[in-house]
N, CA and C atoms as an extended XYZ file, in Angstrom:
192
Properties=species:S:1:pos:R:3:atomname:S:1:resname:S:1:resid:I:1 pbc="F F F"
N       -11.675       32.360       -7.826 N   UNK     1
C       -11.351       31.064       -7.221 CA  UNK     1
C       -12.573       30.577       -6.440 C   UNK     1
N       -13.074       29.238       -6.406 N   UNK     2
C       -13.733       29.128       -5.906 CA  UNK     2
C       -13.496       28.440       -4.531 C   UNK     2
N       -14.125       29.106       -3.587 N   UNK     3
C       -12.920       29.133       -2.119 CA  UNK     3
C       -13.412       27.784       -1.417 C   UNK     3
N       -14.922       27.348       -1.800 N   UNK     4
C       -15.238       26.118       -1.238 CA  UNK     4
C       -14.252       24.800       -1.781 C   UNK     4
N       -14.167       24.900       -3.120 N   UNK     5
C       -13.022       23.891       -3.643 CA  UNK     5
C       -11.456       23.733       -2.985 C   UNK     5
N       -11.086       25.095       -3.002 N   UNK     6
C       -10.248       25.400       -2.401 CA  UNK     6
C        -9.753       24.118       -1.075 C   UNK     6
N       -10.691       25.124       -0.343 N   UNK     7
C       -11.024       24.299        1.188 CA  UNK     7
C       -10.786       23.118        1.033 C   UNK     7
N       -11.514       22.486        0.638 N   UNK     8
C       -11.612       21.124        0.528 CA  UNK     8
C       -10.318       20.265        0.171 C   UNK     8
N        -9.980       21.059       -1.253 N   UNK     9
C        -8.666       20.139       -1.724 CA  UNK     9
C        -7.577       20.711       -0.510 C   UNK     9
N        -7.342       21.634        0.148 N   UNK    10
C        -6.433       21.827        0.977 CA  UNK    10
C        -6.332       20.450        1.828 C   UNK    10
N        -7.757       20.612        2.900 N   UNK    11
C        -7.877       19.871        3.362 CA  UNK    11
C        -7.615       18.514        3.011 C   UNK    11
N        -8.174       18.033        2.385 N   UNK    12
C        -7.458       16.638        1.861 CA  UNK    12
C        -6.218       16.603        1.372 C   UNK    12
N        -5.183       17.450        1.100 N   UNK    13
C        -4.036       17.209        0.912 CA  UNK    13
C        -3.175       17.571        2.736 C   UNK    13
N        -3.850       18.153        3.157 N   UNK    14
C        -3.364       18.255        5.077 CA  UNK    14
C        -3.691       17.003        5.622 C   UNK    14
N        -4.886       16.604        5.327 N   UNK    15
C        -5.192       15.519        5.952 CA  UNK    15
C        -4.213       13.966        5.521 C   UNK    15
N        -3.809       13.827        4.562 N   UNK    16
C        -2.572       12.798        4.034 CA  UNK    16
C        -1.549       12.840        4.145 C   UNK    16
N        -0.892       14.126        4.678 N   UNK    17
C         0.469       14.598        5.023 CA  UNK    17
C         0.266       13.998        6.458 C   UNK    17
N        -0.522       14.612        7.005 N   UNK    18
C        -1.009       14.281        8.715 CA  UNK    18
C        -1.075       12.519        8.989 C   UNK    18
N        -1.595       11.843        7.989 N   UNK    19
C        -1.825       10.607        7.984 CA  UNK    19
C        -0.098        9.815        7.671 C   UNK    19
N         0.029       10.231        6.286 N   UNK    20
C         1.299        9.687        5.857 CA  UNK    20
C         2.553        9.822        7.249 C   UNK    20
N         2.857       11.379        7.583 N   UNK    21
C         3.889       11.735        8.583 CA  UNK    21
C         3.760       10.656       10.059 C   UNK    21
N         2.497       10.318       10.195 N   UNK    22
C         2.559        9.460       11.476 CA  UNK    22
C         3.014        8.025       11.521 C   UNK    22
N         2.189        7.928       10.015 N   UNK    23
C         3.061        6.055        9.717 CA  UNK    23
C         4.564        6.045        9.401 C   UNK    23
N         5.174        7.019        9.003 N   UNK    24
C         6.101        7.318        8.869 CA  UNK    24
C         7.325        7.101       10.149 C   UNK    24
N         6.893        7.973       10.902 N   UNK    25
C         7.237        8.212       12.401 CA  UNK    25
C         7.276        6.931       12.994 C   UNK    25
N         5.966        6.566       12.929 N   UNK    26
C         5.575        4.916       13.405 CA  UNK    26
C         6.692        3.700       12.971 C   UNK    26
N         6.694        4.017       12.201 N   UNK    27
C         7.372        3.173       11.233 CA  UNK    27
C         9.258        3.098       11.756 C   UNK    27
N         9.617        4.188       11.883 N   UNK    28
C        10.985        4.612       12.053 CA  UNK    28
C        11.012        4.390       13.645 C   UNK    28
N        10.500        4.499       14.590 N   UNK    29
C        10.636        4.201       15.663 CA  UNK    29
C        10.754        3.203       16.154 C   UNK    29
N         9.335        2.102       15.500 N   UNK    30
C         9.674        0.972       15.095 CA  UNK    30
C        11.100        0.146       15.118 C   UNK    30
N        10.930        0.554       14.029 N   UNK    31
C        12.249       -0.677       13.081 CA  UNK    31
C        13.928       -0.171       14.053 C   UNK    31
N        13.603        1.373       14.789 N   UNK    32
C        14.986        1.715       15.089 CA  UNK    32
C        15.039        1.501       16.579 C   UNK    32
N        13.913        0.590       16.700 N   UNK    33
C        13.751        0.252       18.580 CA  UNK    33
C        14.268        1.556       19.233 C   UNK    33
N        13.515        2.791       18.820 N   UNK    34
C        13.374        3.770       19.641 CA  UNK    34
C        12.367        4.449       20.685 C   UNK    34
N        11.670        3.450       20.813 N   UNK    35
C        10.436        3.227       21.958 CA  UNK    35
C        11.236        3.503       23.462 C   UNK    35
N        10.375        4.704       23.831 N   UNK    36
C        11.332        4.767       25.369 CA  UNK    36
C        12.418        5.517       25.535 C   UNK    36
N        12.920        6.137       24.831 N   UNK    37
C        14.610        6.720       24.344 CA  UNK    37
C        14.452        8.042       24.238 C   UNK    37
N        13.869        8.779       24.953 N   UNK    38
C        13.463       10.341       25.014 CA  UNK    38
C        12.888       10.591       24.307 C   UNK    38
N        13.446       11.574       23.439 N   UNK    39
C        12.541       12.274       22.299 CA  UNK    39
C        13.312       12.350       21.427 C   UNK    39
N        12.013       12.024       20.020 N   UNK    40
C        12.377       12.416       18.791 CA  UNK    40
C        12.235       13.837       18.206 C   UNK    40
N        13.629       14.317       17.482 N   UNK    41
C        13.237       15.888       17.478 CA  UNK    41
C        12.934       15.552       15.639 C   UNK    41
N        12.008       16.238       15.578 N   UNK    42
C        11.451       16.388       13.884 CA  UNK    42
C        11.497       17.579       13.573 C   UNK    42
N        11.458       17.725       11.919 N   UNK    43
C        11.482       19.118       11.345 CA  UNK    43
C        10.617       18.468       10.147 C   UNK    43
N         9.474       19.548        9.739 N   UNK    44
C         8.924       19.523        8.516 CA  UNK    44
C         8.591       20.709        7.480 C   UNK    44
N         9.056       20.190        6.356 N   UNK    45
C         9.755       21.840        5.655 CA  UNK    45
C         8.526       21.761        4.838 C   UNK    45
N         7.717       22.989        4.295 N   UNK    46
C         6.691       22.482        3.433 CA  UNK    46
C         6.980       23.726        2.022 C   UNK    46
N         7.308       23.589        1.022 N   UNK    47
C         7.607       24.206       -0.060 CA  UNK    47
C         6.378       23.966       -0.944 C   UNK    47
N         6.361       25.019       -1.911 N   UNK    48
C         5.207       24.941       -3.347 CA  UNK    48
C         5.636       25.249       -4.217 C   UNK    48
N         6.071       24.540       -5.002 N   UNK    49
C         7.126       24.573       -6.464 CA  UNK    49
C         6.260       25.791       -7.373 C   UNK    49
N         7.556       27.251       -7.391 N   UNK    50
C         6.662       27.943       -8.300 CA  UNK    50
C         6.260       28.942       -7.218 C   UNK    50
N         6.606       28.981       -6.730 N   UNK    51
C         6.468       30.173       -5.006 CA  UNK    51
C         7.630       30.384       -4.520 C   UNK    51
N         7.683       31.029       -3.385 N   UNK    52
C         8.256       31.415       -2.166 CA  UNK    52
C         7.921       30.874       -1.199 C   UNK    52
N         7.249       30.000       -0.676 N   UNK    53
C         7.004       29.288        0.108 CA  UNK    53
C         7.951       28.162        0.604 C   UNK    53
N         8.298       28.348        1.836 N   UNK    54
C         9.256       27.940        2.870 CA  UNK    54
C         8.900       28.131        3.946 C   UNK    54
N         7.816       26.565        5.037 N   UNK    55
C         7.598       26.768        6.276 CA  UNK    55
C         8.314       25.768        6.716 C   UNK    55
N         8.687       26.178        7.505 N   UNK    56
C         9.483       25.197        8.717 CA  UNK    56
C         8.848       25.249       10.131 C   UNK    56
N         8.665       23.959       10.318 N   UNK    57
C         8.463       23.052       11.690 CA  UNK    57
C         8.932       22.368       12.245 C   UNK    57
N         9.254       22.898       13.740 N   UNK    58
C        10.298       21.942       14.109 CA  UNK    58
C         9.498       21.413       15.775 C   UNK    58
N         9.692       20.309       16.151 N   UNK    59
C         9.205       20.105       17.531 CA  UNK    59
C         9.683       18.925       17.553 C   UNK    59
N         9.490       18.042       19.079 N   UNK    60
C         9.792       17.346       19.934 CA  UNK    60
C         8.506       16.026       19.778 C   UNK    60
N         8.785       14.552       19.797 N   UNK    61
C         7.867       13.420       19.765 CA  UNK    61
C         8.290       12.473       21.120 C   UNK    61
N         7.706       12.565       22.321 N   UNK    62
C         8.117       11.733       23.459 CA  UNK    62
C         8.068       10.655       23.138 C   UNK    62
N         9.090        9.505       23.042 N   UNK    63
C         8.885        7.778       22.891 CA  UNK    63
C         8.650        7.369       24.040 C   UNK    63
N         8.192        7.739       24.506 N   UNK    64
C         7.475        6.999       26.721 CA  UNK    64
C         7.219        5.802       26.183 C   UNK    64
């Protein structure tokens, strides 16, 4: 495997999840006039079709 490729395509597929998940967020807070309203609790499950792979993330987004 070549681990520099690797790297890279990881990275750019982290980096669009990271990008996409915020407009996302943005987006839903938005439209659900949840600005200000404590916290948003999120979970993000990340699977690889063809594995065992099952991570789960879960945390807290302050709307201050």
């Amino acid at each position: 495997m070549d681990e520099q490729r690797f790297n890279m395509s990881m990275r750019k597929y982290l980096k669009e999840v990271g990008v996409t998940s915020q407009q996302e967020i943005e987006r839903v807070v938005r439209e659900e006039g949840l600005a200000g309203k404590g916290k948003l609790k999120v979970k993000m499950v990340l699977t690889a079709k063809g594995t065992g792979l099952n991570h789960v993330v879960e945390g807290e987004i302050d709307l201050v």
